[in-house]
C-alpha positions as CSV (number, residue, x, y, z in Angstrom):
1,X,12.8,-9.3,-22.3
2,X,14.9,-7.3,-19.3
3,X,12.9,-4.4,-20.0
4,X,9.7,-6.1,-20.1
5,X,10.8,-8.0,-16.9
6,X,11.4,-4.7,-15.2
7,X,8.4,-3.1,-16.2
8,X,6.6,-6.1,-14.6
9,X,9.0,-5.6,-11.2
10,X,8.0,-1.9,-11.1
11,X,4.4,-2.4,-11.3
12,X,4.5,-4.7,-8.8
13,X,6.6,-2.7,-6.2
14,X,4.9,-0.1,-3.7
15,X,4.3,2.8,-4.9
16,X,4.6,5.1,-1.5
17,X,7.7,5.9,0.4
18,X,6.0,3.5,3.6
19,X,5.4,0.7,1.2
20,X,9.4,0.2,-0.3
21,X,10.9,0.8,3.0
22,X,8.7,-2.1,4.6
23,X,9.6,-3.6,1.6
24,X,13.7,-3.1,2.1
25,X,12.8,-4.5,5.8
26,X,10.6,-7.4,5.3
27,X,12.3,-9.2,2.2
28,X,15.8,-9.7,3.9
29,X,14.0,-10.9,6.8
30,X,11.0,-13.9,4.7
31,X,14.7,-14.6,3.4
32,X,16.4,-15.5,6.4
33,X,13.3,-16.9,8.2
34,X,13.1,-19.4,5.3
35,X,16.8,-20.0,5.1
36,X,16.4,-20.3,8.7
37,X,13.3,-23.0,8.3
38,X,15.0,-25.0,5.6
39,X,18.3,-26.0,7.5
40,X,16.3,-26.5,10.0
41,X,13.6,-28.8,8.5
42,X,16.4,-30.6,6.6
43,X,18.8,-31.4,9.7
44,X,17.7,-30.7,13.0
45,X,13.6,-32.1,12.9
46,X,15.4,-34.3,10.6
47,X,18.0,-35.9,12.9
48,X,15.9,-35.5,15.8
49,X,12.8,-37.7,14.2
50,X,15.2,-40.0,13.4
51,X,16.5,-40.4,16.8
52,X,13.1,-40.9,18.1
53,X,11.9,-43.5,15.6
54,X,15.5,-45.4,16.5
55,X,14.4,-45.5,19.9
56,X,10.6,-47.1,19.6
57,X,12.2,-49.5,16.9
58,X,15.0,-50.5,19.6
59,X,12.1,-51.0,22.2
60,X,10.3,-53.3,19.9
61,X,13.6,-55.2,19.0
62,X,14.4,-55.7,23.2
63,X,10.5,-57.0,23.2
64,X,10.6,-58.9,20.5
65,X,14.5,-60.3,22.0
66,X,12.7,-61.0,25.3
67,X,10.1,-63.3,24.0
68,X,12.6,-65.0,21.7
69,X,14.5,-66.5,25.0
70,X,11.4,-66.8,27.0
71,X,9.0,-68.5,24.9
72,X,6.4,-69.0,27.8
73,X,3.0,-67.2,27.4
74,X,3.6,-66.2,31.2
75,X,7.1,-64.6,30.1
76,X,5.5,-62.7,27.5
77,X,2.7,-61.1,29.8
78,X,5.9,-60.0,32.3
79,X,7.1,-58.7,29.2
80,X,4.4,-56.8,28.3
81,X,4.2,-55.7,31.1
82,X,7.0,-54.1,31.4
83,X,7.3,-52.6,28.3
84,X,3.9,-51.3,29.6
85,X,5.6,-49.7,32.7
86,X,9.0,-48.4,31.6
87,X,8.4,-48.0,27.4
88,X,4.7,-46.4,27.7
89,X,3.9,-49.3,24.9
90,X,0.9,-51.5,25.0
91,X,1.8,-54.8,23.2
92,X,-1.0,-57.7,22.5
93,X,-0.2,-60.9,20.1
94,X,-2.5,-62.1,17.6
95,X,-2.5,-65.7,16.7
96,X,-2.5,-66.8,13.8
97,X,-2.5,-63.3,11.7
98,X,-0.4,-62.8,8.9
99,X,0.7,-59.1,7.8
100,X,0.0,-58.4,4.1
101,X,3.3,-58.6,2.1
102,X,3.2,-55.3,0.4
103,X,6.0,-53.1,1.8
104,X,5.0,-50.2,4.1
105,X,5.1,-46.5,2.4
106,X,5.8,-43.2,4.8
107,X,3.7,-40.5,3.8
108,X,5.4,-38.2,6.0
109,X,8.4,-37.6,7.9
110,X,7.3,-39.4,10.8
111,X,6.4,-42.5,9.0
112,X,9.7,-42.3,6.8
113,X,11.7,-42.5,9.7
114,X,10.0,-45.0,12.0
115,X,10.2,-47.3,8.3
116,X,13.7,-46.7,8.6
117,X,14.8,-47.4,12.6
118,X,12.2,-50.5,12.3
119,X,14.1,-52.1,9.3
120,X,17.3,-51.2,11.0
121,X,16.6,-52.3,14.8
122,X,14.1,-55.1,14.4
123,X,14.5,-56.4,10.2
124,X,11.0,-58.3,10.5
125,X,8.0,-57.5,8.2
126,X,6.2,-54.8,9.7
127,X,3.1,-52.6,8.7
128,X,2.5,-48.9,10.5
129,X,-0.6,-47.3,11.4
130,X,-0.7,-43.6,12.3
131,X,-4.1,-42.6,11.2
132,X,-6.7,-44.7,12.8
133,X,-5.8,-43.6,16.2
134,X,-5.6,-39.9,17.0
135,X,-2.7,-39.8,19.6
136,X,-1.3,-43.1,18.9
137,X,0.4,-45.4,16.6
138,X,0.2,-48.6,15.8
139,X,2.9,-51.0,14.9
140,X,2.3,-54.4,13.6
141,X,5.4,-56.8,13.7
142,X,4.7,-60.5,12.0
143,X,6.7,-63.2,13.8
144,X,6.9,-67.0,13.2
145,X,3.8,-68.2,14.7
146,X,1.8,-64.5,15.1
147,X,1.4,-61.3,14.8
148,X,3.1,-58.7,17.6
149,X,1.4,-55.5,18.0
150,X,2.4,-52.6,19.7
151,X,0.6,-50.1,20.5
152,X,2.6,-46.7,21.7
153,X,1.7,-42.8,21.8
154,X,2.6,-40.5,19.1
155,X,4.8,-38.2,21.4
156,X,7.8,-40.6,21.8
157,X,7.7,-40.0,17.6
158,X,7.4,-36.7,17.7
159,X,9.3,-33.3,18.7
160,X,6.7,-30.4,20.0
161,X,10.6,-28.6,20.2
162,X,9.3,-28.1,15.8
163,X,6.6,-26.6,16.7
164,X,7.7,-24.4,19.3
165,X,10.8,-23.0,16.5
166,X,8.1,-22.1,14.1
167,X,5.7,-20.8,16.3
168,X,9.2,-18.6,18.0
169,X,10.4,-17.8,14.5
170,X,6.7,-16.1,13.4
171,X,6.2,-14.4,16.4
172,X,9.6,-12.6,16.0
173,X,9.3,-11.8,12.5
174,X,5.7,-10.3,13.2
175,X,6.9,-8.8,16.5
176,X,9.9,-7.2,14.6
177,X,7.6,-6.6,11.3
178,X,5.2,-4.4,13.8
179,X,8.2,-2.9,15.3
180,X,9.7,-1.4,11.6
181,X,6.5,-0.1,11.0
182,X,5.5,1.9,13.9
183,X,9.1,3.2,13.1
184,X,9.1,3.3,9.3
185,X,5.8,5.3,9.8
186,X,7.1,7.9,12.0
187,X,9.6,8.7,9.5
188,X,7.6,9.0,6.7
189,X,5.3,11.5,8.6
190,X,7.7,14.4,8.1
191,X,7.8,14.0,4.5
192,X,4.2,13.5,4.1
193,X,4.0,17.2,5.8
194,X,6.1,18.6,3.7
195,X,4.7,17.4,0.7
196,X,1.5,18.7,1.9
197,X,3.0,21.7,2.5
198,X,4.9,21.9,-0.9
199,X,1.0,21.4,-2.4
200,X,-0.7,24.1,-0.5
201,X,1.7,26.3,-1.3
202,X,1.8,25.7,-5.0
203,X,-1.8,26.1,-5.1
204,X,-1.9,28.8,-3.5
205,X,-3.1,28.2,-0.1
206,X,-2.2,29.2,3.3
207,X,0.4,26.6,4.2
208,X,-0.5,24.6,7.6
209,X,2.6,25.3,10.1
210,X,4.8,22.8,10.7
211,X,8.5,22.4,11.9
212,X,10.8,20.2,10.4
213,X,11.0,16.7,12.1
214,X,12.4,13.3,11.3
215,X,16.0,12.6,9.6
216,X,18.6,14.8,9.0
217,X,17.8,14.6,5.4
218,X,14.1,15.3,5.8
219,X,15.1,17.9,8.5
220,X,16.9,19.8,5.7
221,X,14.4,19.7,2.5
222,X,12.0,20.7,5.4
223,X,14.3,23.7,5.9
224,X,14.7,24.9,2.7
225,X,11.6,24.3,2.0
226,X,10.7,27.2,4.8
227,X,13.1,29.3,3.4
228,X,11.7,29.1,0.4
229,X,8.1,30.0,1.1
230,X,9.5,32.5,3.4
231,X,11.0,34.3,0.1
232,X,8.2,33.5,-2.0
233,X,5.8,35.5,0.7
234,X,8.0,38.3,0.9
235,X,8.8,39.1,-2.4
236,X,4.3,38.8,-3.1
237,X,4.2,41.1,-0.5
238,X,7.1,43.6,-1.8
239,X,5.3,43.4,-5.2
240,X,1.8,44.0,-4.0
241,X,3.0,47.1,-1.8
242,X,4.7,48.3,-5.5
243,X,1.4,47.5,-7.3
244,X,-0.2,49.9,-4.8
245,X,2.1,52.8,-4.4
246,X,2.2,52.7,-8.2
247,X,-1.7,52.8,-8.6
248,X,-1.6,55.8,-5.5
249,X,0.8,57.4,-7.3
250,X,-1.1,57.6,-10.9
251,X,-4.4,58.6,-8.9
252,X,-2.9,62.2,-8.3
253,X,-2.5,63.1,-12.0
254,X,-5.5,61.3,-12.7
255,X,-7.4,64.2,-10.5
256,X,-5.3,66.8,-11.6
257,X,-6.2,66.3,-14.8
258,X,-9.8,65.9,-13.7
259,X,-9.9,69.5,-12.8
260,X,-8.6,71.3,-15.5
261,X,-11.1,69.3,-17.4
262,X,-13.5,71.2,-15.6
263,X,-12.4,74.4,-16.8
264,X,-12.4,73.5,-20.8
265,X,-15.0,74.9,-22.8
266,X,-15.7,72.3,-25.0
267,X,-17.9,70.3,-23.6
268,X,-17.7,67.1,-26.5
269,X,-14.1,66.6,-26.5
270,X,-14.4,67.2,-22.5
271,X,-16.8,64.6,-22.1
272,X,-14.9,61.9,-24.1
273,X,-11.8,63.1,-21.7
274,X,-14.1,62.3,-18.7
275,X,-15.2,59.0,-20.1
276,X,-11.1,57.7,-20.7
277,X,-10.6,59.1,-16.8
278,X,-12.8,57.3,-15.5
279,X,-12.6,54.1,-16.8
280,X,-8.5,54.5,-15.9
281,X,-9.6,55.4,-12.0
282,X,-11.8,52.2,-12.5
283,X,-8.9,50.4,-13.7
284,X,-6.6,51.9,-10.6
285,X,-9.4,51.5,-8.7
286,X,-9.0,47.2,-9.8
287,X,-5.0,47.1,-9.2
288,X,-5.6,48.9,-5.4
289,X,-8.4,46.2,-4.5
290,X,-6.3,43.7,-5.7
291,X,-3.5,44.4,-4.0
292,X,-5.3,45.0,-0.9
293,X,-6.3,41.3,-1.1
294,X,-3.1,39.8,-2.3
295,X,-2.6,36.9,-0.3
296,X,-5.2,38.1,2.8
297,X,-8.6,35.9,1.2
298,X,-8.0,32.3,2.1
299,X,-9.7,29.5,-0.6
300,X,-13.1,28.2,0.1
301,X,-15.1,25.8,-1.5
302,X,-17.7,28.1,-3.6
303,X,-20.3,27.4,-5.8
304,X,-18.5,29.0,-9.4
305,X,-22.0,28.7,-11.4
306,X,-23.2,31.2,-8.6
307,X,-20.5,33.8,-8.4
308,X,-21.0,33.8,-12.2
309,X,-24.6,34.5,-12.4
310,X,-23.9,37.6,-9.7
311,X,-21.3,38.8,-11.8
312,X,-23.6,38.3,-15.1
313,X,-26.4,40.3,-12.8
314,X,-24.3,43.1,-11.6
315,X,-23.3,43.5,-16.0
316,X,-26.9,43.7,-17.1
317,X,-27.6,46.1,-14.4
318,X,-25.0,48.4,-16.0
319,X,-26.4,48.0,-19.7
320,X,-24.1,45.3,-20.6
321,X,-26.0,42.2,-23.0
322,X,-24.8,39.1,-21.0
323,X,-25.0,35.5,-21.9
324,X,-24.0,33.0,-19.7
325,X,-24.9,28.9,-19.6
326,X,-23.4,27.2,-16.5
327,X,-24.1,23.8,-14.9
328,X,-25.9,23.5,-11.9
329,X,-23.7,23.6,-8.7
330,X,-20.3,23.7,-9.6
331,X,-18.0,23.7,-6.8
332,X,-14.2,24.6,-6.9
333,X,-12.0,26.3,-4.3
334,X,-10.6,29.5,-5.0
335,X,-10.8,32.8,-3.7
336,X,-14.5,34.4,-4.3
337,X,-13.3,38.1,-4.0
338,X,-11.0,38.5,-6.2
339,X,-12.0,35.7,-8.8
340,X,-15.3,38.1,-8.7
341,X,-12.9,40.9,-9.4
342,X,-11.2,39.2,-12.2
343,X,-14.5,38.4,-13.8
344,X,-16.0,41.6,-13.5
345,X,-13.0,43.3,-14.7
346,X,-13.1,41.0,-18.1
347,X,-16.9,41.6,-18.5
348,X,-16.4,45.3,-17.9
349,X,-13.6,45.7,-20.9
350,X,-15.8,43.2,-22.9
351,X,-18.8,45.6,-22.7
């Protein structure tokens, strides 16, 4: 089970260099931004809310307190009034309305906590109504004769301060997010290079220049990784100029040999000499072409089933019985020259 549980982990991770380090960045910071969230969901909005539902339920209970020692309709109006003026609530009775008896149920935080002030501040039977009106809420308290109901805006239940952590909270995270990857991405720029580099060169193709950038780390493989090609060029280059002084240097015998041939009298056995010379100073003539080409010809895209049916051409020319079945437009990149010299070379020992 922990190896099948890893397995699953390592399929899910990113696979490039940009990806994990993002990754190393970002987790720690979802972590803390929903530690972060939770305390404060759980105690600040919390106590806050609370605070704020305490204070419309201790409204309602002076209102309610008011009309209790000033049971004159014309006392009531003065304290609506007021309540009106200094507690942004509008409050209206309704004779003769009875609340229903079920028990009010918060669907929310808001609602929770207003339940809770209201049974603590005014201990009445109430009913709440935050949905009917968009930016207000309705509170319906039943007294002995009626029905008190107060009508007050949402904002005196509710923080925007909430609002304003979350929206403060995301914009840093994505502010800092943005921020780690305009940097992560530099840094991974160097080593992309170099593993371009590290290709071309394996491949055989001319490296693009490039000078080691980034960390001190990177800096260093980049380094090396100069040296290195610097030594692989030098010692293609010290074997090529070998190949070729070696190949100069069996040419003059080759001649030599040439012209005493010339001055034998036996023509058959001379002729069969001739033939093995030549085909040698064709060989010679392979290992000095090749060597002048050794790493000058650059890779190009080329079309291989035509560079074979040239090469098939050039051996029927010379007598050679050539069969050759390509597909149509086959393109690779290599280096035409001396693949054609390769080629040519086989088909010429073949026939």
């Amino acid at each position: 089970m922990p190896g099948r549980i890893g397995s699953i982990v390592k399929r899910c991770l990113p696979k490039s260099l940009l990806g994990r380090s993002l990754l190393i960045i970002v987790m720690p910071l979802v972590l803390l931004q929903l530690v972060s969230g939770i305390i404060f969901f759980e105690s600040h909005w919390d106590k806050v809310t609370l605070r704020l539902a305490r204070s419309v339920a201790g409204d309602i209970a002076a209102i309610i307190s008011l009309m209790r020692e000033s049971p004159d309709s014309a006392d009531h109006v003065r304290a609506f009034e007021l309540a009106a003026a200094h507690m942004n609530m509008t409050a209206t009775l309704e004779a003769a309305a009875v609340l229903p008896k079920e028990p009010p149920v918060g669907r929310d935080l808001m609602e929770r906590m207003l339940i809770r002030a209201l049974r603590d501040h005014v201990r009445k039977p109430f009913q709440i109504d935050t949905n009917s009106r968009l930016r207000h809420v309705v509170i319906d308290v039943q007294l002995t004769d009626n029905v008190l109901r107060i009508v007050t805006s949402r904002k005196r239940l509710f923080s925007t301060t909430a609002y304003v952590f979350v929206i403060w909270m995301i914009g840093t995270s994505l502010i800092l997010f943005a921020v780690a990857t305009i940097f992560m991405r530099n840094q991974v720029k160097p080593v992309s290079r170099l593993a371009v580099a590290a290709d071309n060169l394996g491949k055989g193709r001319e490296a693009p220049a490039f000078k080691p950038e980034g960390a001190t780390e990177v800096r260093q493989a980049a380094a090396a990784f100069l040296v290195m090609q610097e030594r692989i060029s030098r010692q293609i280059a010290q074997r090529t100029d070998m190949l070729a002084g070696v190949s100069h240097d069996l040419r003059t015998p080759l001649t030599r040999m040439r012209l005493q041939l010339e001055m034998l009298s036996d023509k058959g056995a001379v002729l069969d000499l001739k033939s093995d010379i030549t085909e040698m100073e064709h060989m010679l003539d392979g290992y000095l072409a090749f060597a002048r080409g050794e790493g000058a010809e650059l890779q190009q895209p080329t079309n291989l089933s035509a560079l074979l049916e040239e090469t098939a051409a050039q051996a029927r020319r010379k007598g050679g019985v050539i069969d050759l079945h390509t597909e149509s437009d086959i393109m690779v990149s290599l280096r035409p020259a001396a693949f054609e010299r390769c080629v040519t070379n086989l088909v010429d020992n073949a026939t």
